[in-house]
N, C-alpha and C positions, 0 to 999 in steps of 0.2 A: 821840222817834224820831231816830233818824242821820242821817246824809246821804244821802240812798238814789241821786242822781248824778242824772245827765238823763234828763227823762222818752224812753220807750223800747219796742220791739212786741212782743210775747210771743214774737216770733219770735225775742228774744234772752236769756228764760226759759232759767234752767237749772237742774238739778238745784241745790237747797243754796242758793238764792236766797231770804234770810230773808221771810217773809210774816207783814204789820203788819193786824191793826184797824184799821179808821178810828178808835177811838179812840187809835193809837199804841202800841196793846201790841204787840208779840211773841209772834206762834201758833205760829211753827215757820219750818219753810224748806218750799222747793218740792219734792217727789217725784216727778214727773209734770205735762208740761205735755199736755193734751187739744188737740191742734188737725191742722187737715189742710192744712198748708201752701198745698199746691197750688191749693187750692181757696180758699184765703187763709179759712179758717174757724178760729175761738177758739173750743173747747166750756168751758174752764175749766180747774183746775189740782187735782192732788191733793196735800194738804200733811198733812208729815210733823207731829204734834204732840205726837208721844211722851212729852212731859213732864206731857200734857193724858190724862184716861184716850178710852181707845180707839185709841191710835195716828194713824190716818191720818185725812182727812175731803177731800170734796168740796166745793170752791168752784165753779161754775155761773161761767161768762163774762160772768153780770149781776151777778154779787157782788165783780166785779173793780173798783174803781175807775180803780187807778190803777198805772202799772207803771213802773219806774225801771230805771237800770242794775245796781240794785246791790239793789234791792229792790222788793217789789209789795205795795202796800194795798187790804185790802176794802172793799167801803161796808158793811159789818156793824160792829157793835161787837163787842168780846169777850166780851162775854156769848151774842150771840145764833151766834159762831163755836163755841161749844163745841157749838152744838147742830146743828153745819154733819152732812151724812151723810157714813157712812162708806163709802166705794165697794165696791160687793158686786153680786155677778154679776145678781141680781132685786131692785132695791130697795124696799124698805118699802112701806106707802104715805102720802105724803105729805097735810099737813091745811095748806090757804092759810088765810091768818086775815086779810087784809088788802084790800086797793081791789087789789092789784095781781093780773093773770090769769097764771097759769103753767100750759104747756102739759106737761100729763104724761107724754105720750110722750116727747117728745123732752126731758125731763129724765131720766127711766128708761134712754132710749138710750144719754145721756153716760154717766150713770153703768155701763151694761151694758160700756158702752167702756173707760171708768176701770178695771173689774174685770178685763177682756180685757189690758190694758197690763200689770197688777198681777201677774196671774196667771202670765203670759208663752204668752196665747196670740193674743194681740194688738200690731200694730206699735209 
């Protein structure tokens, strides 16, 4: 992985900001940052991965590691990023397999929101 600069808040996210695996690969860059400033809330980011099939996918503000100047790393490896969702107006429904609790509403929400941005019917 490269120099990705000094660690840094999403609040300085921008589009085309390459996004790392925690194992160091290369997913794509940033599409879309999810967050409500004001309110100083991060919902997560949608990254373009075009060269990955499906295009786009949703990373969740828990799947965010770590965020740089010049770059942002997931705690996901790449294998389980290819299986990240893709942001869509009603999403799927999701299967947890793990110790860890996720609230399903309010991952459906982001993602309704991520779709809302995408669409262009959303800020």
């Amino acid at each position: 992985m490269e120099d990705l600069g000094a660690p840094a808040s999403y609040l300085t996210l921008g589009e085309g900001t390459k996004a790392y695996a925690s194992d160091g690969k290369l997913l794509g860059e940033v599409q879309h940052v999810l967050a409500a400033p004001d309110e100083d809330i991060f919902d997560g980011l949608v990254i373009d991965v075009s060269w990955l099939p499906g295009g786009l996918r949703f990373a969740d503000a828990s799947q965010v590691s770590e965020i740089y100047e010049r770059g942002v790393v997931l705690s996901v490896d790449s294998d389980a990023a290819e299986r990240l969702p893709e942001p869509s107006e009603n999403p799927g429904e999701l299967e947890v397999t793990g110790p860890e609790s996720v609230d399903r509403n309010e991952l459906s929400e982001k993602l309704r929101r991520a779709w809302e941005v995408l669409s262009g019917k959303g800020p």
